[in-house]
N, C-alpha and C positions, 0 to 999 in steps of 0.2 A: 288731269292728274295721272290716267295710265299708262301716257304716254311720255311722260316727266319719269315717272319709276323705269320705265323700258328703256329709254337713253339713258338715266344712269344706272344701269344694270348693264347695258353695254358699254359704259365708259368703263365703271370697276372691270368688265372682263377684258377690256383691251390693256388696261393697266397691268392686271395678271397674266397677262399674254406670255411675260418673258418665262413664268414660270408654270404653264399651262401650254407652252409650245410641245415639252416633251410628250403629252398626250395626245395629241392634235397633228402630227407629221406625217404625212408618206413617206419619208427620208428616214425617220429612225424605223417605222416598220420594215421596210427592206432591210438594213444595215441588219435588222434582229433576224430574220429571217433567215438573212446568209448565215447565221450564229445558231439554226436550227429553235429560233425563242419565239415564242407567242407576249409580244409585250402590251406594255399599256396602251400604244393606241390604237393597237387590235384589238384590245379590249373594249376599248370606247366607244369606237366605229359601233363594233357589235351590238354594243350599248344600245347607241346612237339608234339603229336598225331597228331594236325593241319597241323605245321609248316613241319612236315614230309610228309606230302605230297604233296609239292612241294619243299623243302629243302631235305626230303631223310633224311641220316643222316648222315649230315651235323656239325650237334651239336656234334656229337660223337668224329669226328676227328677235330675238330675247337673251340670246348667251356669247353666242357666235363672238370671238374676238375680234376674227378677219373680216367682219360684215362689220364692226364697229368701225376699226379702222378705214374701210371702203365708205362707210358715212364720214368720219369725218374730212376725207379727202374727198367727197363728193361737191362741198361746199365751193371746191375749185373748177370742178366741171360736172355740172348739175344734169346734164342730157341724160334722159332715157336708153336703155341698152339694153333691146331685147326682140328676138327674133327667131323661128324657129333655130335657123343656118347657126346662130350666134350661140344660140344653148346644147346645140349638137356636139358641140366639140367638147364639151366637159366630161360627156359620156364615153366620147372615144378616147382621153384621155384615160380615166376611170377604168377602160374594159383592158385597157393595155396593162395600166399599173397592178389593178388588181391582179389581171391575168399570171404575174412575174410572179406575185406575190403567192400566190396559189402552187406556183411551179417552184420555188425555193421551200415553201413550208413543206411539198410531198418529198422534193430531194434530200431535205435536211432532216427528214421524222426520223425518229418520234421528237415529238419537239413538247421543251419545257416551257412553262409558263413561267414569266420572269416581269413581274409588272414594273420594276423599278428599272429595268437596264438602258444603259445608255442615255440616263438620268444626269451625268454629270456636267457640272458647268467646264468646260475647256475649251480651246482656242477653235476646238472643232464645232463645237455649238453653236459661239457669237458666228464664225462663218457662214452655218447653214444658215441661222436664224437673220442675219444680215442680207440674204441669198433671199429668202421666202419674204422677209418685208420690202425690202427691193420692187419683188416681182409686183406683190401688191400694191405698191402705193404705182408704178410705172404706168401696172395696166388700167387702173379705175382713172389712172390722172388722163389716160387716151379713150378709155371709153366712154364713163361716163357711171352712174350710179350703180352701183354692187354688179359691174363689170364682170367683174373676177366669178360671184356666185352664177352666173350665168353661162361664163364659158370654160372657164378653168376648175374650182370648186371641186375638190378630190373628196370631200365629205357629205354633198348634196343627192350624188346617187344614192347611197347606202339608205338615208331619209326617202327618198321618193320611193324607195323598192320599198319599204316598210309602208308609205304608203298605199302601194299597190296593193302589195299584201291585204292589208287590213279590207281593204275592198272586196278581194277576193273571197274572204272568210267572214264577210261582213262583223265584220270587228268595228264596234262604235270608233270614232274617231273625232279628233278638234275637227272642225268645219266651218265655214260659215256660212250664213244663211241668207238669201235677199229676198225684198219682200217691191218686184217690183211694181206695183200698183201707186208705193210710195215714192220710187224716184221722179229725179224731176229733172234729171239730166244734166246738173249745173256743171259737170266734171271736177269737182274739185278732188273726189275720190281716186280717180285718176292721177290726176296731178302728184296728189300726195304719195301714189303708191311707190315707195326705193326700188320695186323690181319689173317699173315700166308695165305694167299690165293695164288693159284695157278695161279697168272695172266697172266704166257707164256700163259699153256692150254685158259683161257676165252680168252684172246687177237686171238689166234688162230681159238676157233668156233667162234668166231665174238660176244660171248655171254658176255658182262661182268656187270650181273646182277647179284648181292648175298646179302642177307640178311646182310651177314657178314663184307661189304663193308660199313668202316665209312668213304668213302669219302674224304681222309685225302690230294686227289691227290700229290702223293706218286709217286706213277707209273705213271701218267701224266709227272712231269717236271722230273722222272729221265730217260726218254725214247730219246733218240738222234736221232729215226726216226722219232720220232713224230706216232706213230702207235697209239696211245691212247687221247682222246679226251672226252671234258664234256661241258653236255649243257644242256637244259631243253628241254624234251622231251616227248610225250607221247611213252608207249612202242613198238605199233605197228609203230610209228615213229621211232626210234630207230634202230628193227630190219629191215626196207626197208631202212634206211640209210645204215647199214651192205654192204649191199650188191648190192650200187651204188659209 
């Protein structure tokens, strides 16, 4: 059942995508930027940032439109896609864009906050928006399961730093838990998982913390020992649970 409500929670957000792209862009953040504006989905990101560190991410396997969309075009090429080399490039992506972005907000200050700008539908929108669905269906159809969140993903830093964060300041956080005395190694948790992680191995060291983990609890309800488990946690909490 909670995996029936989470797919169609991501179907409605892929549906809404056309009008949730304005919040969700690299492309109008600059464009506002060079206009001296703090818009919506600098706003969001920011959000995003917050909400991550006690939500984790959460958003990725539960809201995310472009992870929806990467599922359902996964059905066409099902392979695994994931490696450190492969998730490196999302970040160097990220440190660039963000970096621009940072270098037009000081050029352009003081800068207004304008949540609604560059909200309109015209010829310039269906382009970009034509442009960014493009890129994703091309790359998830060449790589393989939530591809995109892996290498490209201009919203997955912002979440993993809030993760960090919260570690740092031991801020409770979603997490989940493994209880391996209970696995039995069948892999099917593996198998299941959209962002290719190895979860026999984490379930095994007792460790199942990863960047790469959008939470989707996947491997939660497909485990029939129940060997896997999520809760809010701080991390030194977490690992003395491990190992009681």
């Amino acid at each position: 059942m909670r995996q029936r409500i989470r797919k169609g929670m991501l179907v409605f957000s892929s549906l809404m995508f056309p009008l949730t792209f304005f919040f969700l862009s690299p492309f109008v953040i600059v464009i506002s930027a060079v206009n001296g504006l703090l818009n919506g989905s600098a706003i969001v990101f920011g959000l995003l940032l917050l909400f991550s560190m006690v939500g984790s991410r959460l958003f990725c396997g539960w809201l995310c439109p472009g992870g929806a969309v990467q599922d359902h075009i996964s059905a066409a090429n099902n392979r695994h896609w994931n490696s450190n080399g492969k998730n490196l490039s999302k970040y160097i992506i990220w440190m660039v864009w963000f970096s621009f972005v940072i270098f037009l907000w000081i050029k352009n200050r003081p800068l207004k906050v304008d949540f609604w700008c560059f909200t309109d539908i015209n010829l310039q929108y269906f382009i970009i928006y034509a442009i960014v669905m493009t890129i994703i269906y091309l790359f998830t159809l060449l790589t393989g399961r939530r591809g995109m969140c892996h290498s490209l993903c201009w919203m997955a830093p912002f979440m993993i730093i809030g993760e960090k964060l919260a570690d740092v300041l031991y801020i409770p956080r979603f997490r989940l838990k493994a209880k391996p005395e209970d696995c039995v190694s069948c892999g099917k948790c593996s198998r299941n998982c959209p962002m290719g992680l190895d979860v026999v191995e984490m379930v095994k060291s007792g460790n199942l913390d990863s960047v790469e983990c959008i939470n989707c609890l996947e491997c939660v309800d497909g485990c029939h020992k129940k060997a896997i488990s999520f809760g809010i946690w701080q991390k030194q909490q977490q690992y003395k649970n491990f190992k009681t």
